[in-house]
N, C-alpha and C positions, 0 to 999 in steps of 0.2 A: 504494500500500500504506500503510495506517494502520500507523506503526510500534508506537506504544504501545498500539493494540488488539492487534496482533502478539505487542507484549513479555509482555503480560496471557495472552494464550493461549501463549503457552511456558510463563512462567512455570508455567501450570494445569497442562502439559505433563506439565514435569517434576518438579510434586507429585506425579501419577498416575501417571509411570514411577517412580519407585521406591518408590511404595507397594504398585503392583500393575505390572510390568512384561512381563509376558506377556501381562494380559486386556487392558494400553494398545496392546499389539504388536495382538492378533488386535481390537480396535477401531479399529484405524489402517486395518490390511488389508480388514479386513469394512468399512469405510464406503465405501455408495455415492458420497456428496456430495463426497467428498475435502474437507473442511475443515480439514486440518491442513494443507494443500498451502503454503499459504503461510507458514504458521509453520516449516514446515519450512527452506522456503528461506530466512526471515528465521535459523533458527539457522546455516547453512551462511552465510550475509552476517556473522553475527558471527564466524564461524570466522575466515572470510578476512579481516576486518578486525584480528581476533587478531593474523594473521600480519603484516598489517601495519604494524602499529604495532610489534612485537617489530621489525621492519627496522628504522623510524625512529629507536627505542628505541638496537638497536643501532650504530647511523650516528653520531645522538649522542653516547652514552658512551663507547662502547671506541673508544681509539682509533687502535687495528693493525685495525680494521672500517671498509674503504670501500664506499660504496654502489654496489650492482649493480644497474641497472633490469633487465635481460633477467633476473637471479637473481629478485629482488623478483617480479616478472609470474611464474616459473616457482613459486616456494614458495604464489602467492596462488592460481595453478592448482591445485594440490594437492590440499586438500581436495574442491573443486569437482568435480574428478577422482576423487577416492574416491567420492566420493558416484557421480556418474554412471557411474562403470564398474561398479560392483556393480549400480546400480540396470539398466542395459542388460544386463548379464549374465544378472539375474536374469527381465526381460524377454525376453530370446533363447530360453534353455533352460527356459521354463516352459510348454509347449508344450498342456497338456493343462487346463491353469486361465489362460488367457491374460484380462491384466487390465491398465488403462491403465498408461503405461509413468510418470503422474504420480503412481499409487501406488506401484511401485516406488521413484521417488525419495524421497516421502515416508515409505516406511516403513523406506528406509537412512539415511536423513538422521537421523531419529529416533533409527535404534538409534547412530549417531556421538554420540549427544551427550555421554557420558562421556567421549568425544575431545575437545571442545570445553572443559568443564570443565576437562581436563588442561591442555591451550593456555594458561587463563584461569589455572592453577595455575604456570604456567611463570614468570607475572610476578613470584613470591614470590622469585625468586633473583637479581633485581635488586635486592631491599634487601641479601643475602649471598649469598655464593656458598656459604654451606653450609645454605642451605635445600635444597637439593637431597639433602640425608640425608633429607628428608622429602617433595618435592616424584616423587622418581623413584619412591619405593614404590606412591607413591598415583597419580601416572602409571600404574603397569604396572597396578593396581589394575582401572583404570577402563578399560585397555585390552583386560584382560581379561572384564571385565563388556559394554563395548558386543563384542565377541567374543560372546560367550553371547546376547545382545539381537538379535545377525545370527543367527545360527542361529534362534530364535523369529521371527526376520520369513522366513526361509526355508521353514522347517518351515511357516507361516502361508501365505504364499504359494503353495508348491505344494502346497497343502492333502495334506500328505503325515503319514500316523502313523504308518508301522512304520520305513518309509525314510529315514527324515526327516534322518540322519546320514550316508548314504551321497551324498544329495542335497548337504548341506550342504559334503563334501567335494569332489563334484563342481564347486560353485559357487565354491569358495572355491580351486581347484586353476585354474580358468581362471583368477580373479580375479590371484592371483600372478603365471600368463604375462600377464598385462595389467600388468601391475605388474613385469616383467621389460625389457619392450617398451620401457614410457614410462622405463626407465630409461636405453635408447640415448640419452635425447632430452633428457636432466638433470633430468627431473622423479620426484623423490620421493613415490610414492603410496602 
């Protein structure tokens, strides 16, 4: 993987999601070639490197924070795991528009990216811990926006118009017991 042809086409990414976010959604979904496949995966690579550096970060400075490898593997899974279980979800139950299971991943992984930004917004409260008057707003902000961004790759996906929110809730209702599951198992999805 060419990383910095990679970076370039994110970057184009995520000029065109939030200039036009819906027609970037049904352009993701509607591409044969899947070209954003690997930009995708390259943002889900920066997610998980987010996470880990916030470890090492953490290990360093504070210092009632000792290092947990099995935590560390478990927090770096995470993302990884949001990405994949929505995208299989969305795979599973889409029975009547069945479409690779690499667009699926691409086009959650896409709508996560305001998760990503958040992550990258997390680093502001290691200059002060009261950035975080500003850092949690714009978190819930964004979490609420890639929220809206699933729905659009859903609605997209099971080429659905009138349903589209009944759907949404069905997908998003597994999604949870998936995210209930992995929670027996310490990982936060």
């Amino acid at each position: 993987m060419n990383f910095k042809e990679e970076a370039q086409k994110g970057k184009g990414l995520l000029g065109k999601l939030f200039k036009d976010p819906v027609g970037t959604i049904k352009e993701i979904v509607d591409d044969d070639k899947n070209q954003f496949y690997k930009t995708a995966l390259f943002v889900v690579g920066i997610w998980v490197a987010i996470i880990l550096l916030k470890q090492v970060i953490n290990f360093l400075i504070l210092e009632y924070y000792t290092f947990n490898l099995l935590g560390t593997i478990k927090s770096m899974l995470a993302p990884i795991l949001k990405v994949l279980v929505m995208a299989i979800i969305i795979h599973v139950l889409n029975k009547e528009h069945k479409q690779p299971l690499t667009k699926s991943i691409t086009a959650v992984a896409v709508a996560k990216i305001p998760l990503v930004i958040s992550a990258c917004l997390g680093f502001l409260t290691y200059i002060s811990g009261r950035m975080s008057y500003i850092t949690s707003p714009i978190s819930s902000l964004l979490s609420v926006i890639s929220t809206v961004l699933m729905f659009f790759v859903i609605k997209e996906m099971f080429k659905e118009k009138e349903n589209s929110l009944k759907v949404f809730v069905k997908v998003e209702v597994v999604y949870y017991i998936a995210v209930f599951v992995f929670s027996f198992l310490g990982i936060s999805i």
